[in-house]
VMD Tcl script that draws the C-alpha trace (Angstrom):
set ca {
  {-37.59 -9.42 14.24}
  {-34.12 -9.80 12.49}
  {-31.57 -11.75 14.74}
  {-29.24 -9.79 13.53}
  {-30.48 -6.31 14.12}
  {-28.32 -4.22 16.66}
  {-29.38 -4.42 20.73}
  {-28.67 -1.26 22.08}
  {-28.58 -0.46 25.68}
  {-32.06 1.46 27.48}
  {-29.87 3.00 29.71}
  {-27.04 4.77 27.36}
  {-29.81 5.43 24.79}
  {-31.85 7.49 27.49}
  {-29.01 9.25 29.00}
  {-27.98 10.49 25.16}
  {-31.09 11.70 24.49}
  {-31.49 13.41 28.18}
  {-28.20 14.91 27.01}
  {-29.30 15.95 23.27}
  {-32.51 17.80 25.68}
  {-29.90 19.78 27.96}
  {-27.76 20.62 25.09}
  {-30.73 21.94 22.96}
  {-31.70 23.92 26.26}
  {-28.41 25.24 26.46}
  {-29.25 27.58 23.22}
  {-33.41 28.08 24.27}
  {-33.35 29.20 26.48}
  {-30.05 29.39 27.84}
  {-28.03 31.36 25.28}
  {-31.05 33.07 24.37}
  {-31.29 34.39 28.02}
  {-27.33 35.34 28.40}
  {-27.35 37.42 25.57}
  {-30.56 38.66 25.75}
  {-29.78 40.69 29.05}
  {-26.66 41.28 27.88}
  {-27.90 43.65 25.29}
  {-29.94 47.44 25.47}
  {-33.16 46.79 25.82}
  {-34.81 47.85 22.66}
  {-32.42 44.90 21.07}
  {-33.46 41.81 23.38}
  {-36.24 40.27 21.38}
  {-33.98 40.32 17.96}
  {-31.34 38.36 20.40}
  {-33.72 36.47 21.30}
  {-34.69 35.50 17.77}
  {-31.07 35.01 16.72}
  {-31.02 31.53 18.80}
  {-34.66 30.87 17.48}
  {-33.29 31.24 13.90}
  {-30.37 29.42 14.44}
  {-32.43 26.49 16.09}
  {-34.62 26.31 13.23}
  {-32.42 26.25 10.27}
  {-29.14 24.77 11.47}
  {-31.98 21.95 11.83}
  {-33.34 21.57 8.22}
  {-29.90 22.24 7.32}
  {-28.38 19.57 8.97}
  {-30.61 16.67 7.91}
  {-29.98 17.95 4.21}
  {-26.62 17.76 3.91}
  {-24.43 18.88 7.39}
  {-24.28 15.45 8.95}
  {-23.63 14.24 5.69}
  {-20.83 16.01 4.94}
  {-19.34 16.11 8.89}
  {-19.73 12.33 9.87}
  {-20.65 10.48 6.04}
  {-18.12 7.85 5.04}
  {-16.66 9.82 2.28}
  {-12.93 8.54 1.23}
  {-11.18 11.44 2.27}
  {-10.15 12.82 5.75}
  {-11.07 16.40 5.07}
  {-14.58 16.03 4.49}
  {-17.41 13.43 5.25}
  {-18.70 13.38 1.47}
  {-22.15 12.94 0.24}
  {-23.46 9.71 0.65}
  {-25.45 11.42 3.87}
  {-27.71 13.24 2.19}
  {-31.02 13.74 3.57}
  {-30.19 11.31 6.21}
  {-30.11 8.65 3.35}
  {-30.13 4.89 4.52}
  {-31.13 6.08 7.84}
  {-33.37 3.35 9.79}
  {-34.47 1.72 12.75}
  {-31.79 -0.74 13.06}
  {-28.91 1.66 12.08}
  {-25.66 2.15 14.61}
  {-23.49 4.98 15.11}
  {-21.45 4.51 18.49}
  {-22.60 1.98 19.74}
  {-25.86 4.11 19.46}
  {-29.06 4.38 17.69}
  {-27.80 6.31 14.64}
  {-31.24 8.57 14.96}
  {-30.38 9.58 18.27}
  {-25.91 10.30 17.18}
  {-27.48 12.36 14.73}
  {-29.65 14.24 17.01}
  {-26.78 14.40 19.91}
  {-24.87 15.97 17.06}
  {-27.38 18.19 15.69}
  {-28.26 20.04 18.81}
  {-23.93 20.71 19.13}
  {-24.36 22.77 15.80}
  {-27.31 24.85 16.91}
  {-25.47 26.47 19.82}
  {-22.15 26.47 17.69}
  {-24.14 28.72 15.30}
  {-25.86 30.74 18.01}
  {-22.48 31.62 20.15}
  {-21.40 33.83 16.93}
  {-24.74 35.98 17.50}
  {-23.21 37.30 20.54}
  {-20.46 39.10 18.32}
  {-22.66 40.82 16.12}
  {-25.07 41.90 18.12}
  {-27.36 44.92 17.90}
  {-26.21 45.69 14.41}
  {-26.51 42.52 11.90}
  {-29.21 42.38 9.50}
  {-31.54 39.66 10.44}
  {-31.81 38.24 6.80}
  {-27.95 38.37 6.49}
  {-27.71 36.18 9.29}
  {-30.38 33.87 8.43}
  {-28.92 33.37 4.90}
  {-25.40 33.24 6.70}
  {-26.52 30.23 8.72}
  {-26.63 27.97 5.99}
  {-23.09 28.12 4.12}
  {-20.87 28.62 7.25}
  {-22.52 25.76 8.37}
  {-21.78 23.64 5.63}
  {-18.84 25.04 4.57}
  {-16.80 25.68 7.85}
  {-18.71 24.02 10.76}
  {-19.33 20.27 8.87}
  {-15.96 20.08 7.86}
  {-14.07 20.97 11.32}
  {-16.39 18.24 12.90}
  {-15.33 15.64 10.34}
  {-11.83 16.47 10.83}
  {-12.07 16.01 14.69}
  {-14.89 13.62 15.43}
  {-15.54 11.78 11.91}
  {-12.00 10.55 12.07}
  {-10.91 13.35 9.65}
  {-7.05 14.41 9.95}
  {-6.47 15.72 13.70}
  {-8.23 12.94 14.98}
  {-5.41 11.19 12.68}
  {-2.64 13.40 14.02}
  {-3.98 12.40 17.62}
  {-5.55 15.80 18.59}
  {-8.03 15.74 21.82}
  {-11.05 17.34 21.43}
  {-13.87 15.28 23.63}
  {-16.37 17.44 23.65}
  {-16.14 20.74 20.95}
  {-12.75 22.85 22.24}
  {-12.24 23.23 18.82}
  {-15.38 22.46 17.09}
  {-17.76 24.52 18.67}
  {-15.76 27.23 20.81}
  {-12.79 27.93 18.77}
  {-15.13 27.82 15.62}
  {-17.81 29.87 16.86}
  {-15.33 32.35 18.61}
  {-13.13 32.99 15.68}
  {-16.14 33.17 13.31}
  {-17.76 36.48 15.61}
  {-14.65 37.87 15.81}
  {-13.76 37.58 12.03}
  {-17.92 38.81 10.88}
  {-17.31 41.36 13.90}
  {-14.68 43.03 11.91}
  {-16.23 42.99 8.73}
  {-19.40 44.72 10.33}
  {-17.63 47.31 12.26}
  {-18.63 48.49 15.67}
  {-21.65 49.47 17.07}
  {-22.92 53.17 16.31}
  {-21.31 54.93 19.53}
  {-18.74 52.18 20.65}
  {-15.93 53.00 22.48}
  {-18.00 56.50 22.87}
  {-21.40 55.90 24.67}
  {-21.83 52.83 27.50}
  {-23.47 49.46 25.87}
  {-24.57 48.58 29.86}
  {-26.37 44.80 29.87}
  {-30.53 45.60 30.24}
  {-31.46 42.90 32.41}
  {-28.42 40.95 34.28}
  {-30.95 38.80 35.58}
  {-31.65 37.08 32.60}
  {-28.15 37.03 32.22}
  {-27.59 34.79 35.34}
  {-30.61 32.72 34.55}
  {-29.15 32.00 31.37}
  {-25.47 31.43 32.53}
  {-27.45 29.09 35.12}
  {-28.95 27.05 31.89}
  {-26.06 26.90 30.44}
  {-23.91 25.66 33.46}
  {-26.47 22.66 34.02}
  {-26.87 22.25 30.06}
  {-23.52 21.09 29.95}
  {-23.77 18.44 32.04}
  {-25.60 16.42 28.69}
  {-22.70 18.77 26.54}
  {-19.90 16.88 28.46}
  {-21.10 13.85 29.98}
  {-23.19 12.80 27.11}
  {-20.40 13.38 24.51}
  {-18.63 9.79 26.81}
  {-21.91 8.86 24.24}
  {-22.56 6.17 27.05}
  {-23.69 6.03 30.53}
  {-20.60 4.86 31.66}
  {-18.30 6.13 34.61}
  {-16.42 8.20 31.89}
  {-19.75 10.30 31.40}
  {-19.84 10.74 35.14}
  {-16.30 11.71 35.30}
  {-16.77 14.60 32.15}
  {-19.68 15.81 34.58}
  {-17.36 16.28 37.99}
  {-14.43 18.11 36.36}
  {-17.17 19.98 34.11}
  {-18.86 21.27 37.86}
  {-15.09 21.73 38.93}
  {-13.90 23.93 36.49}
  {-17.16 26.45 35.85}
  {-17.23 26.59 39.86}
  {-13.20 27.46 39.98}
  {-13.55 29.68 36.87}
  {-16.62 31.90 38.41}
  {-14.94 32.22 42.03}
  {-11.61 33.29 39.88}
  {-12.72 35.88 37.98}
  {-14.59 37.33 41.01}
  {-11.53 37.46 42.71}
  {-9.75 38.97 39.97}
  {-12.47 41.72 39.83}
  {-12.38 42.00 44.19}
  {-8.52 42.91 43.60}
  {-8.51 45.20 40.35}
  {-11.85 46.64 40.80}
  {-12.68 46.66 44.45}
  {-16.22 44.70 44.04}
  {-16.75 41.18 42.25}
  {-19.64 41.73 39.49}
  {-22.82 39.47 38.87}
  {-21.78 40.12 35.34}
  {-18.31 39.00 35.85}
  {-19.31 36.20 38.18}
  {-21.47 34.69 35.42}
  {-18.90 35.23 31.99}
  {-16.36 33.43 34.90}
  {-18.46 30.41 34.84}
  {-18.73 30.12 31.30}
  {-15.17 30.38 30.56}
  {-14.38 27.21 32.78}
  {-17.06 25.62 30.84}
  {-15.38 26.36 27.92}
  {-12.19 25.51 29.24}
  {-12.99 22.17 30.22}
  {-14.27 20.83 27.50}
  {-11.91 19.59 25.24}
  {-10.48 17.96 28.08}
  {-13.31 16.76 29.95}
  {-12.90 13.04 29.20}
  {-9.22 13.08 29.26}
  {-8.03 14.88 32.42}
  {-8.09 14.42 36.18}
  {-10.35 15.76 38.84}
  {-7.02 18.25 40.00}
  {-6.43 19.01 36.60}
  {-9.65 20.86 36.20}
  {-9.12 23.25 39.00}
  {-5.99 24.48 37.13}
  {-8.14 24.58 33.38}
  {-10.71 26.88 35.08}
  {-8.72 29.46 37.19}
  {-6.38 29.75 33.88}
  {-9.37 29.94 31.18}
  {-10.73 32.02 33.33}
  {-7.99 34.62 34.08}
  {-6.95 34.23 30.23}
  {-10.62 35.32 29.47}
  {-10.95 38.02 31.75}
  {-7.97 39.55 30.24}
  {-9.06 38.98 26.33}
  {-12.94 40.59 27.52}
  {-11.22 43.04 29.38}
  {-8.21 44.17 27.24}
  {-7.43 42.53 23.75}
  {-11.04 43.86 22.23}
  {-9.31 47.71 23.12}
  {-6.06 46.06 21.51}
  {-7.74 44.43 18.10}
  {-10.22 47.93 18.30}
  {-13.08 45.26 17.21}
  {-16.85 45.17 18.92}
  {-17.35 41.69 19.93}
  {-20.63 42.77 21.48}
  {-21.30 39.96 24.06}
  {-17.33 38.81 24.39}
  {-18.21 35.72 21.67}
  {-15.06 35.63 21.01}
  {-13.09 36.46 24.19}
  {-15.17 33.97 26.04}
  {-15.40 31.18 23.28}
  {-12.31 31.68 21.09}
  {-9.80 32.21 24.13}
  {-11.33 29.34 26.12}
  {-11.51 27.01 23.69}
  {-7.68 27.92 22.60}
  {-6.35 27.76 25.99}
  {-8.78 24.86 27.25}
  {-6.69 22.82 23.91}
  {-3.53 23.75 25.05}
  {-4.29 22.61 29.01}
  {-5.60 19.46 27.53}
  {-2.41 18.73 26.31}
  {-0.78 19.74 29.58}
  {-2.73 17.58 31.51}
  {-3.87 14.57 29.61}
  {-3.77 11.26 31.58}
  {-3.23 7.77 30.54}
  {-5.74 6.57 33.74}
  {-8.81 8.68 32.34}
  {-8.34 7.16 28.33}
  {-6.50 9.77 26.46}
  {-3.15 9.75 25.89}
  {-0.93 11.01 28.24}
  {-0.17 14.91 28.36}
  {2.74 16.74 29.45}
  {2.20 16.52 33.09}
  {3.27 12.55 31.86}
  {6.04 13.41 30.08}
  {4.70 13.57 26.53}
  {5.09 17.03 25.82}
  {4.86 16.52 21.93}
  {0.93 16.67 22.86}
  {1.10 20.40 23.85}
  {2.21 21.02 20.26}
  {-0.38 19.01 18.63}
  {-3.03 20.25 20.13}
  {-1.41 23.55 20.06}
  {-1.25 23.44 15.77}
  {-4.91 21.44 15.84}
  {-6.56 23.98 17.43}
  {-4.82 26.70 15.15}
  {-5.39 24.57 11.98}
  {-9.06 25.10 12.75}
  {-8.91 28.43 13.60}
  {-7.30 29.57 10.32}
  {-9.85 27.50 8.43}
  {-12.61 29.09 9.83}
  {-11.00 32.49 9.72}
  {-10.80 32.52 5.88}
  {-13.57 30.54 5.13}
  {-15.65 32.68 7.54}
  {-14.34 35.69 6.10}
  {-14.88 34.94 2.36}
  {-18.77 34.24 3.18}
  {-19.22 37.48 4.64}
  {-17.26 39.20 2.19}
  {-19.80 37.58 -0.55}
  {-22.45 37.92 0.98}
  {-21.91 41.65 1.73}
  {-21.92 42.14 -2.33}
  {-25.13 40.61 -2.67}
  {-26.90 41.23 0.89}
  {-27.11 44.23 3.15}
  {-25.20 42.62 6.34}
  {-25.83 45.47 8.46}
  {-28.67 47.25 9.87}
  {-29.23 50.86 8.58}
  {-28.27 53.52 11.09}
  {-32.13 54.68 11.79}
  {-32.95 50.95 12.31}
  {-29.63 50.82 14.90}
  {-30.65 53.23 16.72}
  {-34.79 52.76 17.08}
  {-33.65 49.74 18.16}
  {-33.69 46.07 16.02}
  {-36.64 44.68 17.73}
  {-38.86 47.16 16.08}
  {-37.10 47.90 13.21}
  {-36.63 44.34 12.48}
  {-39.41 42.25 13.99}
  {-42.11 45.08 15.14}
  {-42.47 43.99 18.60}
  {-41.36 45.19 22.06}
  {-40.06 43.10 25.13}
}
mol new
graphics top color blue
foreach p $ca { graphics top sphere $p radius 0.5 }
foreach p [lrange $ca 0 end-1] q [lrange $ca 1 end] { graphics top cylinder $p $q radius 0.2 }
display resetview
């Protein structure tokens, strides 16, 4: 054996790739499952196959060229260049974090998948299978690789000092923005606004929040990319702020409504899990009790309100759940950043210059995504059918689509 080959730790190398397993299960079944019963219920199995397709080719896709181009050592900040490709010069002995650079990749990998499968939620019941399958591809190279180079592979806002530990901006501002932007170009759903879109199955929709409440225990704790104390820390204000979130919007629903909904209960959760995230490895155990009940009350009011305001269908709340928490989870993080955890102090310290750079990070990728997201659709609606035709809407997109029944 070399003497000069790497010796990497059992024990951080086994928690990351516990964590790469309950991130993938956050997407299959856990995504898969909070959509699915989300939906009517002739349009569950093409949900289902959404998270299946996404799964599969974000996959292929990123060993071609995604990691590449998000974490190779390319010369310029804005994009990780090409020297990647096809996981070139990949071996047993090579290091990435302190890491096996087989098991960074996969860690990685598993964050695009559900990144990719979040925007599903937006469009659902209406997009073209195909269209979303040859959508995959080029949004993920062309918006998603990019914005993870810029934040984790030392691109510019990592530069500029913007705190992203585990996807605020990469995955939940990304994939929210993205279903709000293809949203628009698809129109509505045949009826909205006009005819109830009730959820088929809210069971599945609970087992599925439940899935992804426990998957992010590897999505926040593993992204400390150690099994350290700041990977157990990133779990406790992860529980925290999901448990403050849920109990929040229930409230919310127990004053305005009169009864607290499993629904509502569930979409609570998720939005402190959003929340938290960029901040996870950078805040205090108080600190997250104050990210989840004001994620959660800023989501509640985006599900409940601003998708009558921007007269858009954002089917399963993709983006009023993803693109709002992630936003307001960047913001908080620079509120509440602390010197004691690692990051640099926040607000609540006295460095309020961090509230406006994570403030312009998170809207730097926000408008990248937004145009890039919308020229792909845009081209790709001159050369593809993106949407469903109205027969096929309304028989239903499992049968129309993939002949089968749930």
């Amino acid at each position: 054996m070399d003497s000069q080959a790497p010796v990497f730790d059992g024990g951080d190398v086994a928690w990351i790739l516990t964590a790469c397993a309950l991130v993938l299960m956050m997407t299959l079944p856990g995504l898969a499952l909070f959509y699915g019963g989300m939906v009517r219920r002739q349009n569950v199995l093409a949900m289902l196959m959404t998270a299946l397709g996404a799964a599969g080719i974000v996959t292929v896709v990123w060993v071609l060229a995604g990691y590449s181009f998000a974490f190779g050592g390319g010369e310029t900040n804005v994009f990780g260049g090409f020297d990647r490709l096809m996981l070139a010069g990949l071996t047993t002995e090579s290091e990435a974090a302190g890491l096996p650079e087989a098991v960074f990749i996969l860690f990685q990998m598993t964050f695009a998948i559900i990144t990719v499968a979040i925007i599903a939620g937006a469009v659902a019941e209406r997009m073209s299978f195909k269209a979303w399958m040859v959508f995959i591809p080029i949004w993920l190279l062309v918006v998603y690789a990019p914005i993870a180079h810029w934040v984790w592979g030392e691109g510019f806002l990592y530069d500029a000092g913007v705190l992203d530990f585990a996807g605020g901006a990469v995955v939940h501002i990304n994939s929210g923005v993205a279903g709000l932007v293809l949203a628009l170009v698809l129109g509505p759903r045949r009826g909205f606004a006009k005819e109830g879109h009730p959820p088929h199955n809210l069971v599945l929709t609970v087992i599925g929040a439940g899935l992804l409440w426990v998957g992010w225990f590897g999505f926040n704790g593993g992204s400390a990319l150690s099994a350290n104390a700041l990977a157990a820390h990133a779990a406790l204000v992860t529980q925290i702020a999901a448990a403050t979130a849920a109990l929040v919007w229930a409230l919310i629903e127990w004053i305005t409504r009169g009864k607290p909904s499993v629904l509502g209960a569930a979409s609570g959760a998720v939005a402190g899990l959003v929340g938290i995230t960029p901040a996870a490895g950078f805040v205090e155990p108080y600190a997250a009790f104050f990210i989840g009940a004001l994620t959660s009350i800023a989501c509640y009011y985006a599900v409940t309100g601003l998708k009558t305001v921007l007269k858009v269908d954002d089917s399963l709340d993709a983006f009023g759940l993803h693109g709002v928490g992630g936003f307001v989870g960047a913001v908080l993080t620079g509120v509440f950043a602390a010197t004691a955890i690692g990051g640099s102090g926040g607000a609540v310290e006295g460095n309020i210059a961090l509230i406006w750079t994570q403030t312009w990070g998170a809207l730097a990728a926000a408008a990248w995504c937004a145009i890039a997201t919308f020229a792909i659709a845009w081209i790709l609606g001159r050369v593809i059918k993106l949407r469903v035709d109205e027969e096929d809407e309304v028989t239903g997109l499992d049968i129309s689509l993939h002949g089968e029944s749930s």
